[in-house]
N, CA and C atoms as an extended XYZ file, in Angstrom:
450
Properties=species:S:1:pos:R:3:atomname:S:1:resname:S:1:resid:I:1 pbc="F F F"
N       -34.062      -27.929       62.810 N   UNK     1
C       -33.676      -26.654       62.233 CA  UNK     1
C       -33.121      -26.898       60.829 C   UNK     1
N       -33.976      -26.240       59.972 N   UNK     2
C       -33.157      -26.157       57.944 CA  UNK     2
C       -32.605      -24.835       58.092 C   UNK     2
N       -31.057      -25.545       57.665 N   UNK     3
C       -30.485      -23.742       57.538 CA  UNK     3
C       -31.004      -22.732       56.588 C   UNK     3
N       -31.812      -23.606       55.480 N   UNK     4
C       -31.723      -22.539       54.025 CA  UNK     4
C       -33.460      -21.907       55.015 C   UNK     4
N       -33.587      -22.214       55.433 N   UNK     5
C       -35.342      -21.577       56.132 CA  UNK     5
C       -35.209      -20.370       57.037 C   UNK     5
N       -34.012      -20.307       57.839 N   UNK     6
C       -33.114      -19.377       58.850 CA  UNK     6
C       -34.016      -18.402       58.267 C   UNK     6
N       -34.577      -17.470       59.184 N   UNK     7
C       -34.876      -16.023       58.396 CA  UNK     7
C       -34.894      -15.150       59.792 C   UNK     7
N       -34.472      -13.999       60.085 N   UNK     8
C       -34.712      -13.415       61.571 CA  UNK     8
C       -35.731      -13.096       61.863 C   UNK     8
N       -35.724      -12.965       62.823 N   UNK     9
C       -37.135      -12.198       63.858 CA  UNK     9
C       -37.779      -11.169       63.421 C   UNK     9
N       -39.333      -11.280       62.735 N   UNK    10
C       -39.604       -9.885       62.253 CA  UNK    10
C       -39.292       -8.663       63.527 C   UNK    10
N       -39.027       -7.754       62.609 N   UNK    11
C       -38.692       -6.222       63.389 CA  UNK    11
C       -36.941       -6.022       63.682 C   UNK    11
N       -36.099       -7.540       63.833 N   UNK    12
C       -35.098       -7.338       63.795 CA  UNK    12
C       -33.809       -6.851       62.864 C   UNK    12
N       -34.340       -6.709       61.924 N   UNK    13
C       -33.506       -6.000       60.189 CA  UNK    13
C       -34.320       -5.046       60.389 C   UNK    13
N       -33.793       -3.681       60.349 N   UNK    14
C       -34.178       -2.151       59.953 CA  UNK    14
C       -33.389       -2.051       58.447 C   UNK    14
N       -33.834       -1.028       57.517 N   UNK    15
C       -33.327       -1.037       56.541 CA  UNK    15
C       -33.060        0.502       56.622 C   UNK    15
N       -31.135        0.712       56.463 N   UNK    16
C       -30.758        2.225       56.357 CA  UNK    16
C       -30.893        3.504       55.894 C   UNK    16
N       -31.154        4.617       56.157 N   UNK    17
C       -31.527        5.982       55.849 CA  UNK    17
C       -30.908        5.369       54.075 C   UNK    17
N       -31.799        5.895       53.308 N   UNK    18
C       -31.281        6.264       51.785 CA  UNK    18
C       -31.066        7.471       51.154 C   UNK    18
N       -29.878        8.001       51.501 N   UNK    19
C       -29.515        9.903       51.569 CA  UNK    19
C       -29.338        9.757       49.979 C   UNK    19
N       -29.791       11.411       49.476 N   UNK    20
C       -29.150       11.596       48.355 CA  UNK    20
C       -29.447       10.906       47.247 C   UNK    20
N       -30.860       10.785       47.289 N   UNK    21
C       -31.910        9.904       46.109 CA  UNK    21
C       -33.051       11.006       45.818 C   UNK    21
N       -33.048       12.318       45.489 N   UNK    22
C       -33.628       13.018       45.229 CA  UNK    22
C       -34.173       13.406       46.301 C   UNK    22
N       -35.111       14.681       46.030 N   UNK    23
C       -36.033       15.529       46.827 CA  UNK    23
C       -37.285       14.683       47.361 C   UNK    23
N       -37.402       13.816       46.121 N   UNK    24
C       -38.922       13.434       46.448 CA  UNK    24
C       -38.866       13.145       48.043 C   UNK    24
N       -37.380       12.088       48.400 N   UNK    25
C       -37.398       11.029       49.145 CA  UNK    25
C       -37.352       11.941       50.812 C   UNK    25
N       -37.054       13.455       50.494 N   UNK    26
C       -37.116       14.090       51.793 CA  UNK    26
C       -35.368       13.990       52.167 C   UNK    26
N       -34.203       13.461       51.703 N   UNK    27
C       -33.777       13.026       52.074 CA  UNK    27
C       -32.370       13.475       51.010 C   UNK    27
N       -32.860       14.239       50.184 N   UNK    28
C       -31.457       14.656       49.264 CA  UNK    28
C       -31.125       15.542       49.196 C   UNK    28
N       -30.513       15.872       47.984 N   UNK    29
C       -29.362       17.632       47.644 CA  UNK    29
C       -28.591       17.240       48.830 C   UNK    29
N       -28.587       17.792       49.866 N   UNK    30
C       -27.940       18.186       50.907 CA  UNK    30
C       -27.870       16.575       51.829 C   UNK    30
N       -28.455       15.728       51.854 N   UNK    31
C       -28.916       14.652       52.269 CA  UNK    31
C       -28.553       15.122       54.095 C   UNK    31
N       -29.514       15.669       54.183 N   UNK    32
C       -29.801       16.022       55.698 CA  UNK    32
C       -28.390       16.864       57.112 C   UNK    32
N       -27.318       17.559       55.808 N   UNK    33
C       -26.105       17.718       55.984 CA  UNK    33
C       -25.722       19.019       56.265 C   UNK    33
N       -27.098       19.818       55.823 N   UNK    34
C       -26.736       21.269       56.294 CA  UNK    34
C       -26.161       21.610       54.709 C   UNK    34
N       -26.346       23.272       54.905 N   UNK    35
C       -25.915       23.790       53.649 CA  UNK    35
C       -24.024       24.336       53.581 C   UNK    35
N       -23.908       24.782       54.512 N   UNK    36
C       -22.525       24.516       54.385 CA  UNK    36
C       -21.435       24.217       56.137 C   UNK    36
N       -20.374       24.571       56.058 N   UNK    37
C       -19.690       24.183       57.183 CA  UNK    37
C       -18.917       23.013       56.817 C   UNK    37
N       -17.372       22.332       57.943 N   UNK    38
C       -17.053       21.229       57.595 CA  UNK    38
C       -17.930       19.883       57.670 C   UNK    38
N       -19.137       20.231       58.631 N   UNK    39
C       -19.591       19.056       58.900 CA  UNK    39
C       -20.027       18.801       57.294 C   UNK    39
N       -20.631       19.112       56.635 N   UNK    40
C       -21.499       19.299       55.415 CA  UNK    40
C       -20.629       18.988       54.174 C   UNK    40
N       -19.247       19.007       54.290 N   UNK    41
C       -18.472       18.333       53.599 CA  UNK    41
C       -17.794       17.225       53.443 C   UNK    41
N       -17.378       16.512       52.318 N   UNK    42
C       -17.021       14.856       52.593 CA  UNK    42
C       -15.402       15.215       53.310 C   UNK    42
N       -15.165       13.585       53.760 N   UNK    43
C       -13.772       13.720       53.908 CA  UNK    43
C       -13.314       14.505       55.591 C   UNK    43
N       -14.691       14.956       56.097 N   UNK    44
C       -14.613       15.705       57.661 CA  UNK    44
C       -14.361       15.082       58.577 C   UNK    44
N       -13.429       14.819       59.765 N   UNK    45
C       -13.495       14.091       60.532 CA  UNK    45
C       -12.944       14.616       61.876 C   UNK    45
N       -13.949       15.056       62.711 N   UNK    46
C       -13.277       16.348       63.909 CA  UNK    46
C       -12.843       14.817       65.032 C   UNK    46
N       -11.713       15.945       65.162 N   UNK    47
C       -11.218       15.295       66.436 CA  UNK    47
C       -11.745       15.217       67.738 C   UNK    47
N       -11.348       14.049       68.710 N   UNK    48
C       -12.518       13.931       69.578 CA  UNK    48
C       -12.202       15.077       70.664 C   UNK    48
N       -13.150       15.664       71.055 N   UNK    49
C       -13.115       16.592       72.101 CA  UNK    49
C       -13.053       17.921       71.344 C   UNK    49
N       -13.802       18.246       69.633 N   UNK    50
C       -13.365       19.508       69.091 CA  UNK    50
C       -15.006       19.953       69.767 C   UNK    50
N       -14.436       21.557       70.077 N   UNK    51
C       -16.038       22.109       70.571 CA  UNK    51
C       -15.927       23.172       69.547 C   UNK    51
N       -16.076       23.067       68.239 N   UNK    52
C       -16.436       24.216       67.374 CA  UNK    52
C       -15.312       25.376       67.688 C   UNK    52
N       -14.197       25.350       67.616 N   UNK    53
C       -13.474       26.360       68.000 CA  UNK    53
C       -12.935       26.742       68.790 C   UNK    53
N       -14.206       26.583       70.072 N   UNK    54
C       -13.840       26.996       71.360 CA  UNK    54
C       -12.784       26.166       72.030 C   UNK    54
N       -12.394       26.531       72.982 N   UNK    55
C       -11.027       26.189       73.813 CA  UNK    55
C       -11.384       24.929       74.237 C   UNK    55
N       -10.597       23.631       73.918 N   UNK    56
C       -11.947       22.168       74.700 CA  UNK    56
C       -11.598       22.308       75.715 C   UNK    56
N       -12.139       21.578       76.393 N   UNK    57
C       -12.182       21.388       77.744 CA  UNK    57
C       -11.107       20.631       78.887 C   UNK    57
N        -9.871       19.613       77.915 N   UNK    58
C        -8.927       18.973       78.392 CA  UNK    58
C        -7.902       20.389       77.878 C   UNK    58
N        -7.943       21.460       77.413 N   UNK    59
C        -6.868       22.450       77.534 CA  UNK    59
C        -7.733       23.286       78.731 C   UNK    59
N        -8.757       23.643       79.353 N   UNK    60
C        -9.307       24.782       80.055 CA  UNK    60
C        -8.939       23.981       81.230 C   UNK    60
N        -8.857       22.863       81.953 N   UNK    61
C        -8.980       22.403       82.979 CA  UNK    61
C        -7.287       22.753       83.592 C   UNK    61
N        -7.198       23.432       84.790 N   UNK    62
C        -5.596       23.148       84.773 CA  UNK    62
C        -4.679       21.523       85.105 C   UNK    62
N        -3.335       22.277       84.894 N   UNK    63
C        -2.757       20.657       85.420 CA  UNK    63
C        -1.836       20.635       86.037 C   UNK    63
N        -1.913       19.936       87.211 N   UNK    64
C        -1.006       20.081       88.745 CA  UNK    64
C        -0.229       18.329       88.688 C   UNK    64
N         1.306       18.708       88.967 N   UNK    65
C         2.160       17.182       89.312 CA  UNK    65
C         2.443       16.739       88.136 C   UNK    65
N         3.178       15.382       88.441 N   UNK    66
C         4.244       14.681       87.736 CA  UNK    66
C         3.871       13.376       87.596 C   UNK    66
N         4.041       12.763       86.843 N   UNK    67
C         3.815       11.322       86.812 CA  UNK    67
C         4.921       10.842       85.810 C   UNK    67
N         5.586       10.232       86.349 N   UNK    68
C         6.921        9.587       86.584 CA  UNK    68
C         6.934        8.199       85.843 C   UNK    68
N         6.743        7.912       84.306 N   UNK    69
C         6.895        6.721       83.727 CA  UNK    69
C         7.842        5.883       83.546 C   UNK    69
N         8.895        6.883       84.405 N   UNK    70
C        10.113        5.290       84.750 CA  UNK    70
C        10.108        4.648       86.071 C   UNK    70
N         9.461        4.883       86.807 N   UNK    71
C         8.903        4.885       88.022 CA  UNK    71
C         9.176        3.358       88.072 C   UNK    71
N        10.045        2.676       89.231 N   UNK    72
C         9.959        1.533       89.365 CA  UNK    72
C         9.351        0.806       90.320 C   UNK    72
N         8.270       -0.229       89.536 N   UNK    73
C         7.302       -0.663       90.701 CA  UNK    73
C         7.567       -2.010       91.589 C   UNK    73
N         7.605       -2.162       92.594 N   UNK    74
C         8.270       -3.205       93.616 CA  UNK    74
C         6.905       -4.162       93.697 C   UNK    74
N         7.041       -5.786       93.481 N   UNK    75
C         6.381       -6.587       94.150 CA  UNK    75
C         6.641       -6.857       95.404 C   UNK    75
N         6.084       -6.839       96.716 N   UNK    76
C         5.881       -6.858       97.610 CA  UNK    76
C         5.531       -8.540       98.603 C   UNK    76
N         6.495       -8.660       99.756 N   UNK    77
C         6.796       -9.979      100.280 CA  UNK    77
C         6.834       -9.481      101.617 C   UNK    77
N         5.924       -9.921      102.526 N   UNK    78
C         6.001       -9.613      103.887 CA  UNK    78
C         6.891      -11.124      104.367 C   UNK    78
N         7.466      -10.814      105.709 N   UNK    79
C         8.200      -12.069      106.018 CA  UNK    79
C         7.410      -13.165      106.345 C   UNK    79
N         6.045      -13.018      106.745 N   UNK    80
C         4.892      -14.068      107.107 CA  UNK    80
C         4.545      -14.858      105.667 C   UNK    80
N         4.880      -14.164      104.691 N   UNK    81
C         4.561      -15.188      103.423 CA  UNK    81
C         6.002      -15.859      103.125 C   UNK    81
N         6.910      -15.414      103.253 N   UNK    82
C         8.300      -16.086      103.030 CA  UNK    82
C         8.744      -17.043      104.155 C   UNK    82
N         7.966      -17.293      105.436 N   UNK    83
C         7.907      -17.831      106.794 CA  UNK    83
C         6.809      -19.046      106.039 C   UNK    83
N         5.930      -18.994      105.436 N   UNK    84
C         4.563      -19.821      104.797 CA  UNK    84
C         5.268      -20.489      103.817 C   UNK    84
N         6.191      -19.927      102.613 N   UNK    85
C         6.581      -20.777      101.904 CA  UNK    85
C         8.026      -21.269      102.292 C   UNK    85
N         8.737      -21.512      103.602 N   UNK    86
C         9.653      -22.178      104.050 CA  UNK    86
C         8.785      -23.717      104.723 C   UNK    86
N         7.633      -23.382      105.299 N   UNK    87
C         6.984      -24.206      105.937 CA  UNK    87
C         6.437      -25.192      104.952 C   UNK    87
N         5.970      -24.385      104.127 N   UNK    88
C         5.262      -25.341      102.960 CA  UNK    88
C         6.195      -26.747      101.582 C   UNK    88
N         7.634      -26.052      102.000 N   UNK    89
C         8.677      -26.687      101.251 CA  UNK    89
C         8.819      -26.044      100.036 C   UNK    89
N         8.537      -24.740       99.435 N   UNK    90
C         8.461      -24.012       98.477 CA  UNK    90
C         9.836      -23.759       98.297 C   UNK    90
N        10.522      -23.211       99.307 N   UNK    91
C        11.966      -22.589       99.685 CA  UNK    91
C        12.759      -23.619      100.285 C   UNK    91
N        13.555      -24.442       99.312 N   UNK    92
C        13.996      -25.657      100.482 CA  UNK    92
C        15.867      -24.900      100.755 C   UNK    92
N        16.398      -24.488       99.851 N   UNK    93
C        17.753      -24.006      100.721 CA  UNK    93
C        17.034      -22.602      101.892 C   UNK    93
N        18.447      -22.165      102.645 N   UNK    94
C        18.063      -20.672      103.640 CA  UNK    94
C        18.586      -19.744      102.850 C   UNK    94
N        18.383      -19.626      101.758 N   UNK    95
C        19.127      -18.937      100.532 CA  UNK    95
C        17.573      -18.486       99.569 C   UNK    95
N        17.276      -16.871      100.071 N   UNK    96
C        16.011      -16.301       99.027 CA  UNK    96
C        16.309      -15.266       98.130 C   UNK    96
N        16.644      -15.569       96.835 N   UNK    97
C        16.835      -14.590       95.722 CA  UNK    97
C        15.150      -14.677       94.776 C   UNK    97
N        15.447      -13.423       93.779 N   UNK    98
C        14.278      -13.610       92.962 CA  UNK    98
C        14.376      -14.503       91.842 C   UNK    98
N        15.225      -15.098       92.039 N   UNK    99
C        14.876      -16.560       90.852 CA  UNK    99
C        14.435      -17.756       91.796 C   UNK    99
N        14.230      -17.859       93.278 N   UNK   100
C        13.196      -18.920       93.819 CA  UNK   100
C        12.000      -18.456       93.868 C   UNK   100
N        11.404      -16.785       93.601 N   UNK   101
C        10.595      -16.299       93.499 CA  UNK   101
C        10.028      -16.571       91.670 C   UNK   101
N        11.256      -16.634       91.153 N   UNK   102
C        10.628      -17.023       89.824 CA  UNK   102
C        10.072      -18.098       89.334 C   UNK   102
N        11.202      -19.088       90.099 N   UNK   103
C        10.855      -20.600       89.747 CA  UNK   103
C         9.108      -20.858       90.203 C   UNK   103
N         9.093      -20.185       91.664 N   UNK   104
C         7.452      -20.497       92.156 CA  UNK   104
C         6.388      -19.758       91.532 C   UNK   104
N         7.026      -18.867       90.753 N   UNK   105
C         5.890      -18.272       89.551 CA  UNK   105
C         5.747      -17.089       90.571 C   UNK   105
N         5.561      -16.717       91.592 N   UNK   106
C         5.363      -15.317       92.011 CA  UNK   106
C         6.080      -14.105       91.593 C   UNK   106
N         6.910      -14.115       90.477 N   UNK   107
C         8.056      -12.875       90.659 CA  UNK   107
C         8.119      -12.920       88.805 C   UNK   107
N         7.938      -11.768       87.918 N   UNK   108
C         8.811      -12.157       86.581 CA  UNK   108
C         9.987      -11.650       86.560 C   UNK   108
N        10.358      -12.355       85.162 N   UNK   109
C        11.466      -12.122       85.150 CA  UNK   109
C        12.607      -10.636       85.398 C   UNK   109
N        11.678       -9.918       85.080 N   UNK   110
C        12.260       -8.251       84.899 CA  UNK   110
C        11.880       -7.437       86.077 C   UNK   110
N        10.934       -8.169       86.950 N   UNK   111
C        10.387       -7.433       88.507 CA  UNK   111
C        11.334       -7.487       89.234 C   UNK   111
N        11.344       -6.402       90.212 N   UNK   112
C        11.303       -5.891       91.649 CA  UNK   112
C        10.628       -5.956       92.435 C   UNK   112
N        11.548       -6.589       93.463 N   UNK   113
C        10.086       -6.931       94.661 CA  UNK   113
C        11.223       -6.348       96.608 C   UNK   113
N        10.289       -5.971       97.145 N   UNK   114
C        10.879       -5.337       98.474 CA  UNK   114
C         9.777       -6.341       99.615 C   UNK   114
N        11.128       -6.657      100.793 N   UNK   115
C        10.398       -7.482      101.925 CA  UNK   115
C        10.141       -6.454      102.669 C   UNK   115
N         9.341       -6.635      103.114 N   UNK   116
C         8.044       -6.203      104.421 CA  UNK   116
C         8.538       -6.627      105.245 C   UNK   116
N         8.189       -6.221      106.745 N   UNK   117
C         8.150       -6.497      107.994 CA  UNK   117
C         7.080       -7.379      108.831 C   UNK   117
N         5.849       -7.304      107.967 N   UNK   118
C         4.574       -8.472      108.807 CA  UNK   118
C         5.117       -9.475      109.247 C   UNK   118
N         4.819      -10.148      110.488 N   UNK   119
C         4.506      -11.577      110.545 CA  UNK   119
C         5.832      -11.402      111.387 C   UNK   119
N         6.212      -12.915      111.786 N   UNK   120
C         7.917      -13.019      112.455 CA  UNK   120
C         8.191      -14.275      111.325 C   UNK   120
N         9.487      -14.581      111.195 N   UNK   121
C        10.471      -15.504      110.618 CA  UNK   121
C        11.064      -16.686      112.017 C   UNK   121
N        11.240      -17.707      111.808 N   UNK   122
C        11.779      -18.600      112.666 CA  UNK   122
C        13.124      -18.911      112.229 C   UNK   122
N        13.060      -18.607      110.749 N   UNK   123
C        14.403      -19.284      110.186 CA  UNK   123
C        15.443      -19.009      109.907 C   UNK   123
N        16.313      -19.217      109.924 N   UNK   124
C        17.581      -18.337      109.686 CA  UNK   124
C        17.975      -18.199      108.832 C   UNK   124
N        17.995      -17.457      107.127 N   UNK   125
C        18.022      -17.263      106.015 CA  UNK   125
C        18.762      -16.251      105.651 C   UNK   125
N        19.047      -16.142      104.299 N   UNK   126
C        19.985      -15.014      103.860 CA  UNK   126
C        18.939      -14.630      102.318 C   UNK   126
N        18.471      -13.685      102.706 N   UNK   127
C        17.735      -12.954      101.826 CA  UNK   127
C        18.515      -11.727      101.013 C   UNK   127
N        18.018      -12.094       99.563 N   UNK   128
C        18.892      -11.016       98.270 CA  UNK   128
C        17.267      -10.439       97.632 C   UNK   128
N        17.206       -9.173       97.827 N   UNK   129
C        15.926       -8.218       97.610 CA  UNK   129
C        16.667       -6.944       96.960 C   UNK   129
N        15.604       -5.802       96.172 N   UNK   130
C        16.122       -5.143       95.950 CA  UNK   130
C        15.477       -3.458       96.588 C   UNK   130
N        14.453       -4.501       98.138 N   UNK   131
C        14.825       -3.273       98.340 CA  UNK   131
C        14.023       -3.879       99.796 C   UNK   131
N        14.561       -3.499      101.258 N   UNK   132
C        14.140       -4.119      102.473 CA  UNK   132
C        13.681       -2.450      103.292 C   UNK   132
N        12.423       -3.076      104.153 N   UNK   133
C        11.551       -2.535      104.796 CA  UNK   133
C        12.916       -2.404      106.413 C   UNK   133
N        13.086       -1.305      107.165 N   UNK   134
C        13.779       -0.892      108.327 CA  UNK   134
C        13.251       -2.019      109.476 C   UNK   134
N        12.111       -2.863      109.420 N   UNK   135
C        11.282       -3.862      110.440 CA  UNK   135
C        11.676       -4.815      109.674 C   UNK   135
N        11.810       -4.711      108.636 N   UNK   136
C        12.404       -6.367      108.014 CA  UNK   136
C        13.685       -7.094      108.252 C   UNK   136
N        14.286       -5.993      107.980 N   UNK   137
C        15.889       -6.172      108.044 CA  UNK   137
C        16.123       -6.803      109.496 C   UNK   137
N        15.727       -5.569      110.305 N   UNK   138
C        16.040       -5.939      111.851 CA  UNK   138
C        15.448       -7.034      112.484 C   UNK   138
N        14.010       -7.801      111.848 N   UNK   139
C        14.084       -8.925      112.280 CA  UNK   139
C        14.866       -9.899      111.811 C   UNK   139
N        14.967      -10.006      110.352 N   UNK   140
C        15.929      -10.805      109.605 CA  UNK   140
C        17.346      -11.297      110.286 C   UNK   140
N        18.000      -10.071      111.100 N   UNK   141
C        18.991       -9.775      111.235 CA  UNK   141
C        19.356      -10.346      113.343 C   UNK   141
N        17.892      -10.333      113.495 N   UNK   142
C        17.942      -10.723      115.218 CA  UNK   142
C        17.927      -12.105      115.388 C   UNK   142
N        17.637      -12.491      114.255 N   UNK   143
C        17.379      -14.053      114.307 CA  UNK   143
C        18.866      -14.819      113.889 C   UNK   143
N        19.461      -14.112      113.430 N   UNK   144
C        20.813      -14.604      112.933 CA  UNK   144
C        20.995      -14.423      111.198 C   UNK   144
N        20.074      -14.099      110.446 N   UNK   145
C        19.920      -14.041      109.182 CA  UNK   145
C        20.488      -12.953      108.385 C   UNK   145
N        20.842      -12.311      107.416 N   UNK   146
C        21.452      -11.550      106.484 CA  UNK   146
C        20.552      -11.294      105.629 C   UNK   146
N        20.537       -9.774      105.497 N   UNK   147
C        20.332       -9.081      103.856 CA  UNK   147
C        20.564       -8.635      102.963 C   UNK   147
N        20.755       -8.760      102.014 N   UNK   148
C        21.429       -7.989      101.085 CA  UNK   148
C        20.755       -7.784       99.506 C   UNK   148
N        21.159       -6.303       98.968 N   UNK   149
C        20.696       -5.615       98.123 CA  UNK   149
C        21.120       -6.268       96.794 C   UNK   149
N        19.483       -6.326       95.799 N   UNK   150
C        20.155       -7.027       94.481 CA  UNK   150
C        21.055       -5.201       93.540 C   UNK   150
């Protein structure tokens, strides 16, 4: 391959409309723009969704509910995965806050996360969450273990 030889694929270069080069070219005065209106003027630029006047269509549609952008979203820990990483040596004290969740990379820094009820626990632990499932707690709690709210 010579770079200076490079030339593309015939048919692949089209060469652009040439507006506004006289009449002869089919293609001027007006260069295919209409005689008047904003479109037909420089400097026009409709906003997306303008329908000529009419009412668009994101105001005609109605709008039902709330959506709640402080809304805080919980990462989620059933006790069968916190039972998996006691087994695995992930969790070596009986002591689970979200900075052993951080250290193992599952949790950032600024998250919320709530335990679940799946699975059973063998171990006897003291879990700090900021927010426990009514099946979580009570197993947590039959086994000899503690919960408490961050």
């Amino acid at each position: 391959m010579i770079l200076n030889q490079l030339t593309p694929s015939k048919g692949s270069n089209k060469k652009g409309k040439r507006l506004g080069r006289g009449q002869g070219s089919g293609k001027g005065k007006t260069s295919s723009r209409g005689d008047k209106g904003a479109k037909s003027r420089s400097g026009n630029s409709m906003k997306l969704g303008f329908e000529g006047g009419q009412m668009p269509l994101h105001k005609r549609i109605p709008k039902f509910g709330f959506k709640n952008i402080n809304k805080t979203k919980y990462k989620i820990f059933n006790l069968d995965k916190i039972e998996y990483l006691i087994n695995m040596g992930q969790v070596k004290r009986n002591l689970i806050n979200n900075n052993v969740f951080i250290k193992i990379g599952l949790l950032k820094q600024k998250e919320c996360f709530k335990i679940l009820g799946r699975g059973e626990l063998t171990h006897k632990i003291k879990i700090w969450a900021h927010k426990f499932s009514k099946k979580a707690s009570l197993k947590i709690k039959q086994i000899g273990g503690k919960t408490e709210r961050l």
